[in-house]
C-alpha positions as CSV (number, residue, x, y, z in Angstrom):
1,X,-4.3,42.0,-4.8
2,X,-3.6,38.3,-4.9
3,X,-5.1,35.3,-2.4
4,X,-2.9,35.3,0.6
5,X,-1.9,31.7,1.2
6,X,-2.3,30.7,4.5
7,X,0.7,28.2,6.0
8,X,1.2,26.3,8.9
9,X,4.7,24.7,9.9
10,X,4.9,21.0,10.7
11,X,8.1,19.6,12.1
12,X,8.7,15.7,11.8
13,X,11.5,13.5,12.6
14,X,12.2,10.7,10.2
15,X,14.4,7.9,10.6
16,X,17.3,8.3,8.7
17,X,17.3,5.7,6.2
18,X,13.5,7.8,5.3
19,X,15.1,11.1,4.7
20,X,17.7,9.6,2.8
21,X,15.0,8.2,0.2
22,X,12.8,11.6,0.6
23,X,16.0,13.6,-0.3
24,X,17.2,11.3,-2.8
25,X,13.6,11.2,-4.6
26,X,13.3,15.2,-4.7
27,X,16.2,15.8,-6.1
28,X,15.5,13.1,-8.6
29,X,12.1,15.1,-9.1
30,X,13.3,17.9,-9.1
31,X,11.2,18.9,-5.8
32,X,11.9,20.6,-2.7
33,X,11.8,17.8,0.4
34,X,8.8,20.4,1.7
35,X,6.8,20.0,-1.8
36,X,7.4,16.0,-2.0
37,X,6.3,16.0,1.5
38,X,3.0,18.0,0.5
39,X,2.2,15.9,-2.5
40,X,2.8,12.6,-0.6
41,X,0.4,13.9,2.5
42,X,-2.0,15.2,0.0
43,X,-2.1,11.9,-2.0
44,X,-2.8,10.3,1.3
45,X,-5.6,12.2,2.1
46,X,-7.6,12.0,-1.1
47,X,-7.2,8.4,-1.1
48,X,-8.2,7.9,2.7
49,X,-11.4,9.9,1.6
50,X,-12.1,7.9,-1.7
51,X,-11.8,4.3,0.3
52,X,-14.1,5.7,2.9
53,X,-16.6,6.6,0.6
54,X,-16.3,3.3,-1.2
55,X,-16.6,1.4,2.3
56,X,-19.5,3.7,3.3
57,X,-21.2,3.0,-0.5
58,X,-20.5,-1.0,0.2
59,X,-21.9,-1.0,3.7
60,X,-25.2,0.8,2.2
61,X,-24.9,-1.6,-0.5
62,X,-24.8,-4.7,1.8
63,X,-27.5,-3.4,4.2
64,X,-29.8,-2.9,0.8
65,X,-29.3,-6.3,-0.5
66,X,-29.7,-7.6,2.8
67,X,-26.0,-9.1,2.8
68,X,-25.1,-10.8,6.2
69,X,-21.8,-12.3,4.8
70,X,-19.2,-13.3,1.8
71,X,-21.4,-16.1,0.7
72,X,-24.5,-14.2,0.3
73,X,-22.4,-12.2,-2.1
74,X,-20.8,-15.5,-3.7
75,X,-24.4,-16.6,-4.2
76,X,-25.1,-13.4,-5.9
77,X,-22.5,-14.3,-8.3
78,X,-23.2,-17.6,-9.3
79,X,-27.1,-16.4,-10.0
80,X,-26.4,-13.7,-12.1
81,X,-23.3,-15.7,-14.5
82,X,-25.7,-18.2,-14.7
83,X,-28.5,-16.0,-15.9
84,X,-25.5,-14.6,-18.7
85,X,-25.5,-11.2,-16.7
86,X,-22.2,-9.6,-16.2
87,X,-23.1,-6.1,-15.5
């Protein structure tokens, strides 16, 4: 027997000039409004995720390096182009 697919319903109101541009992009698509709607939210999420796991790897970063602002990183810079390092 296959996976039953668990659902829950989410009702929004959009302004009308939104919908108009949801509709108009899912049928250009070829989408339901329901699976743009989906992929958009789902998008969203991954990409909320991946820049919170960049700041989170920055901020562990900064506090490794002992980084206290944007110049400590511009000096950073300048010492490793003028040793011929770009990695």
């Amino acid at each position: 027997m296959g996976e039953v697919i668990k659902r829950r319903i989410l009702n929004i109101s959009l302004p009308v000039t939104l919908y108009k541009e949801l509709e108009e992009m899912a049928t250009e698509k070829a989408k339901t409004k329901a699976e743009f709607a989906r992929e958009a939210i789902t998008r969203y999420i991954d990409s909320e995720k991946r820049w919170s796991y960049i700041r989170k790897w920055g901020q562990a970063s900064a506090r490794q390096l002992q980084l206290k602002n944007e110049k400590d990183i511009e000096t950073i810079i300048h010492d490793l182009r003028k040793e011929g390092r770009n990695d």
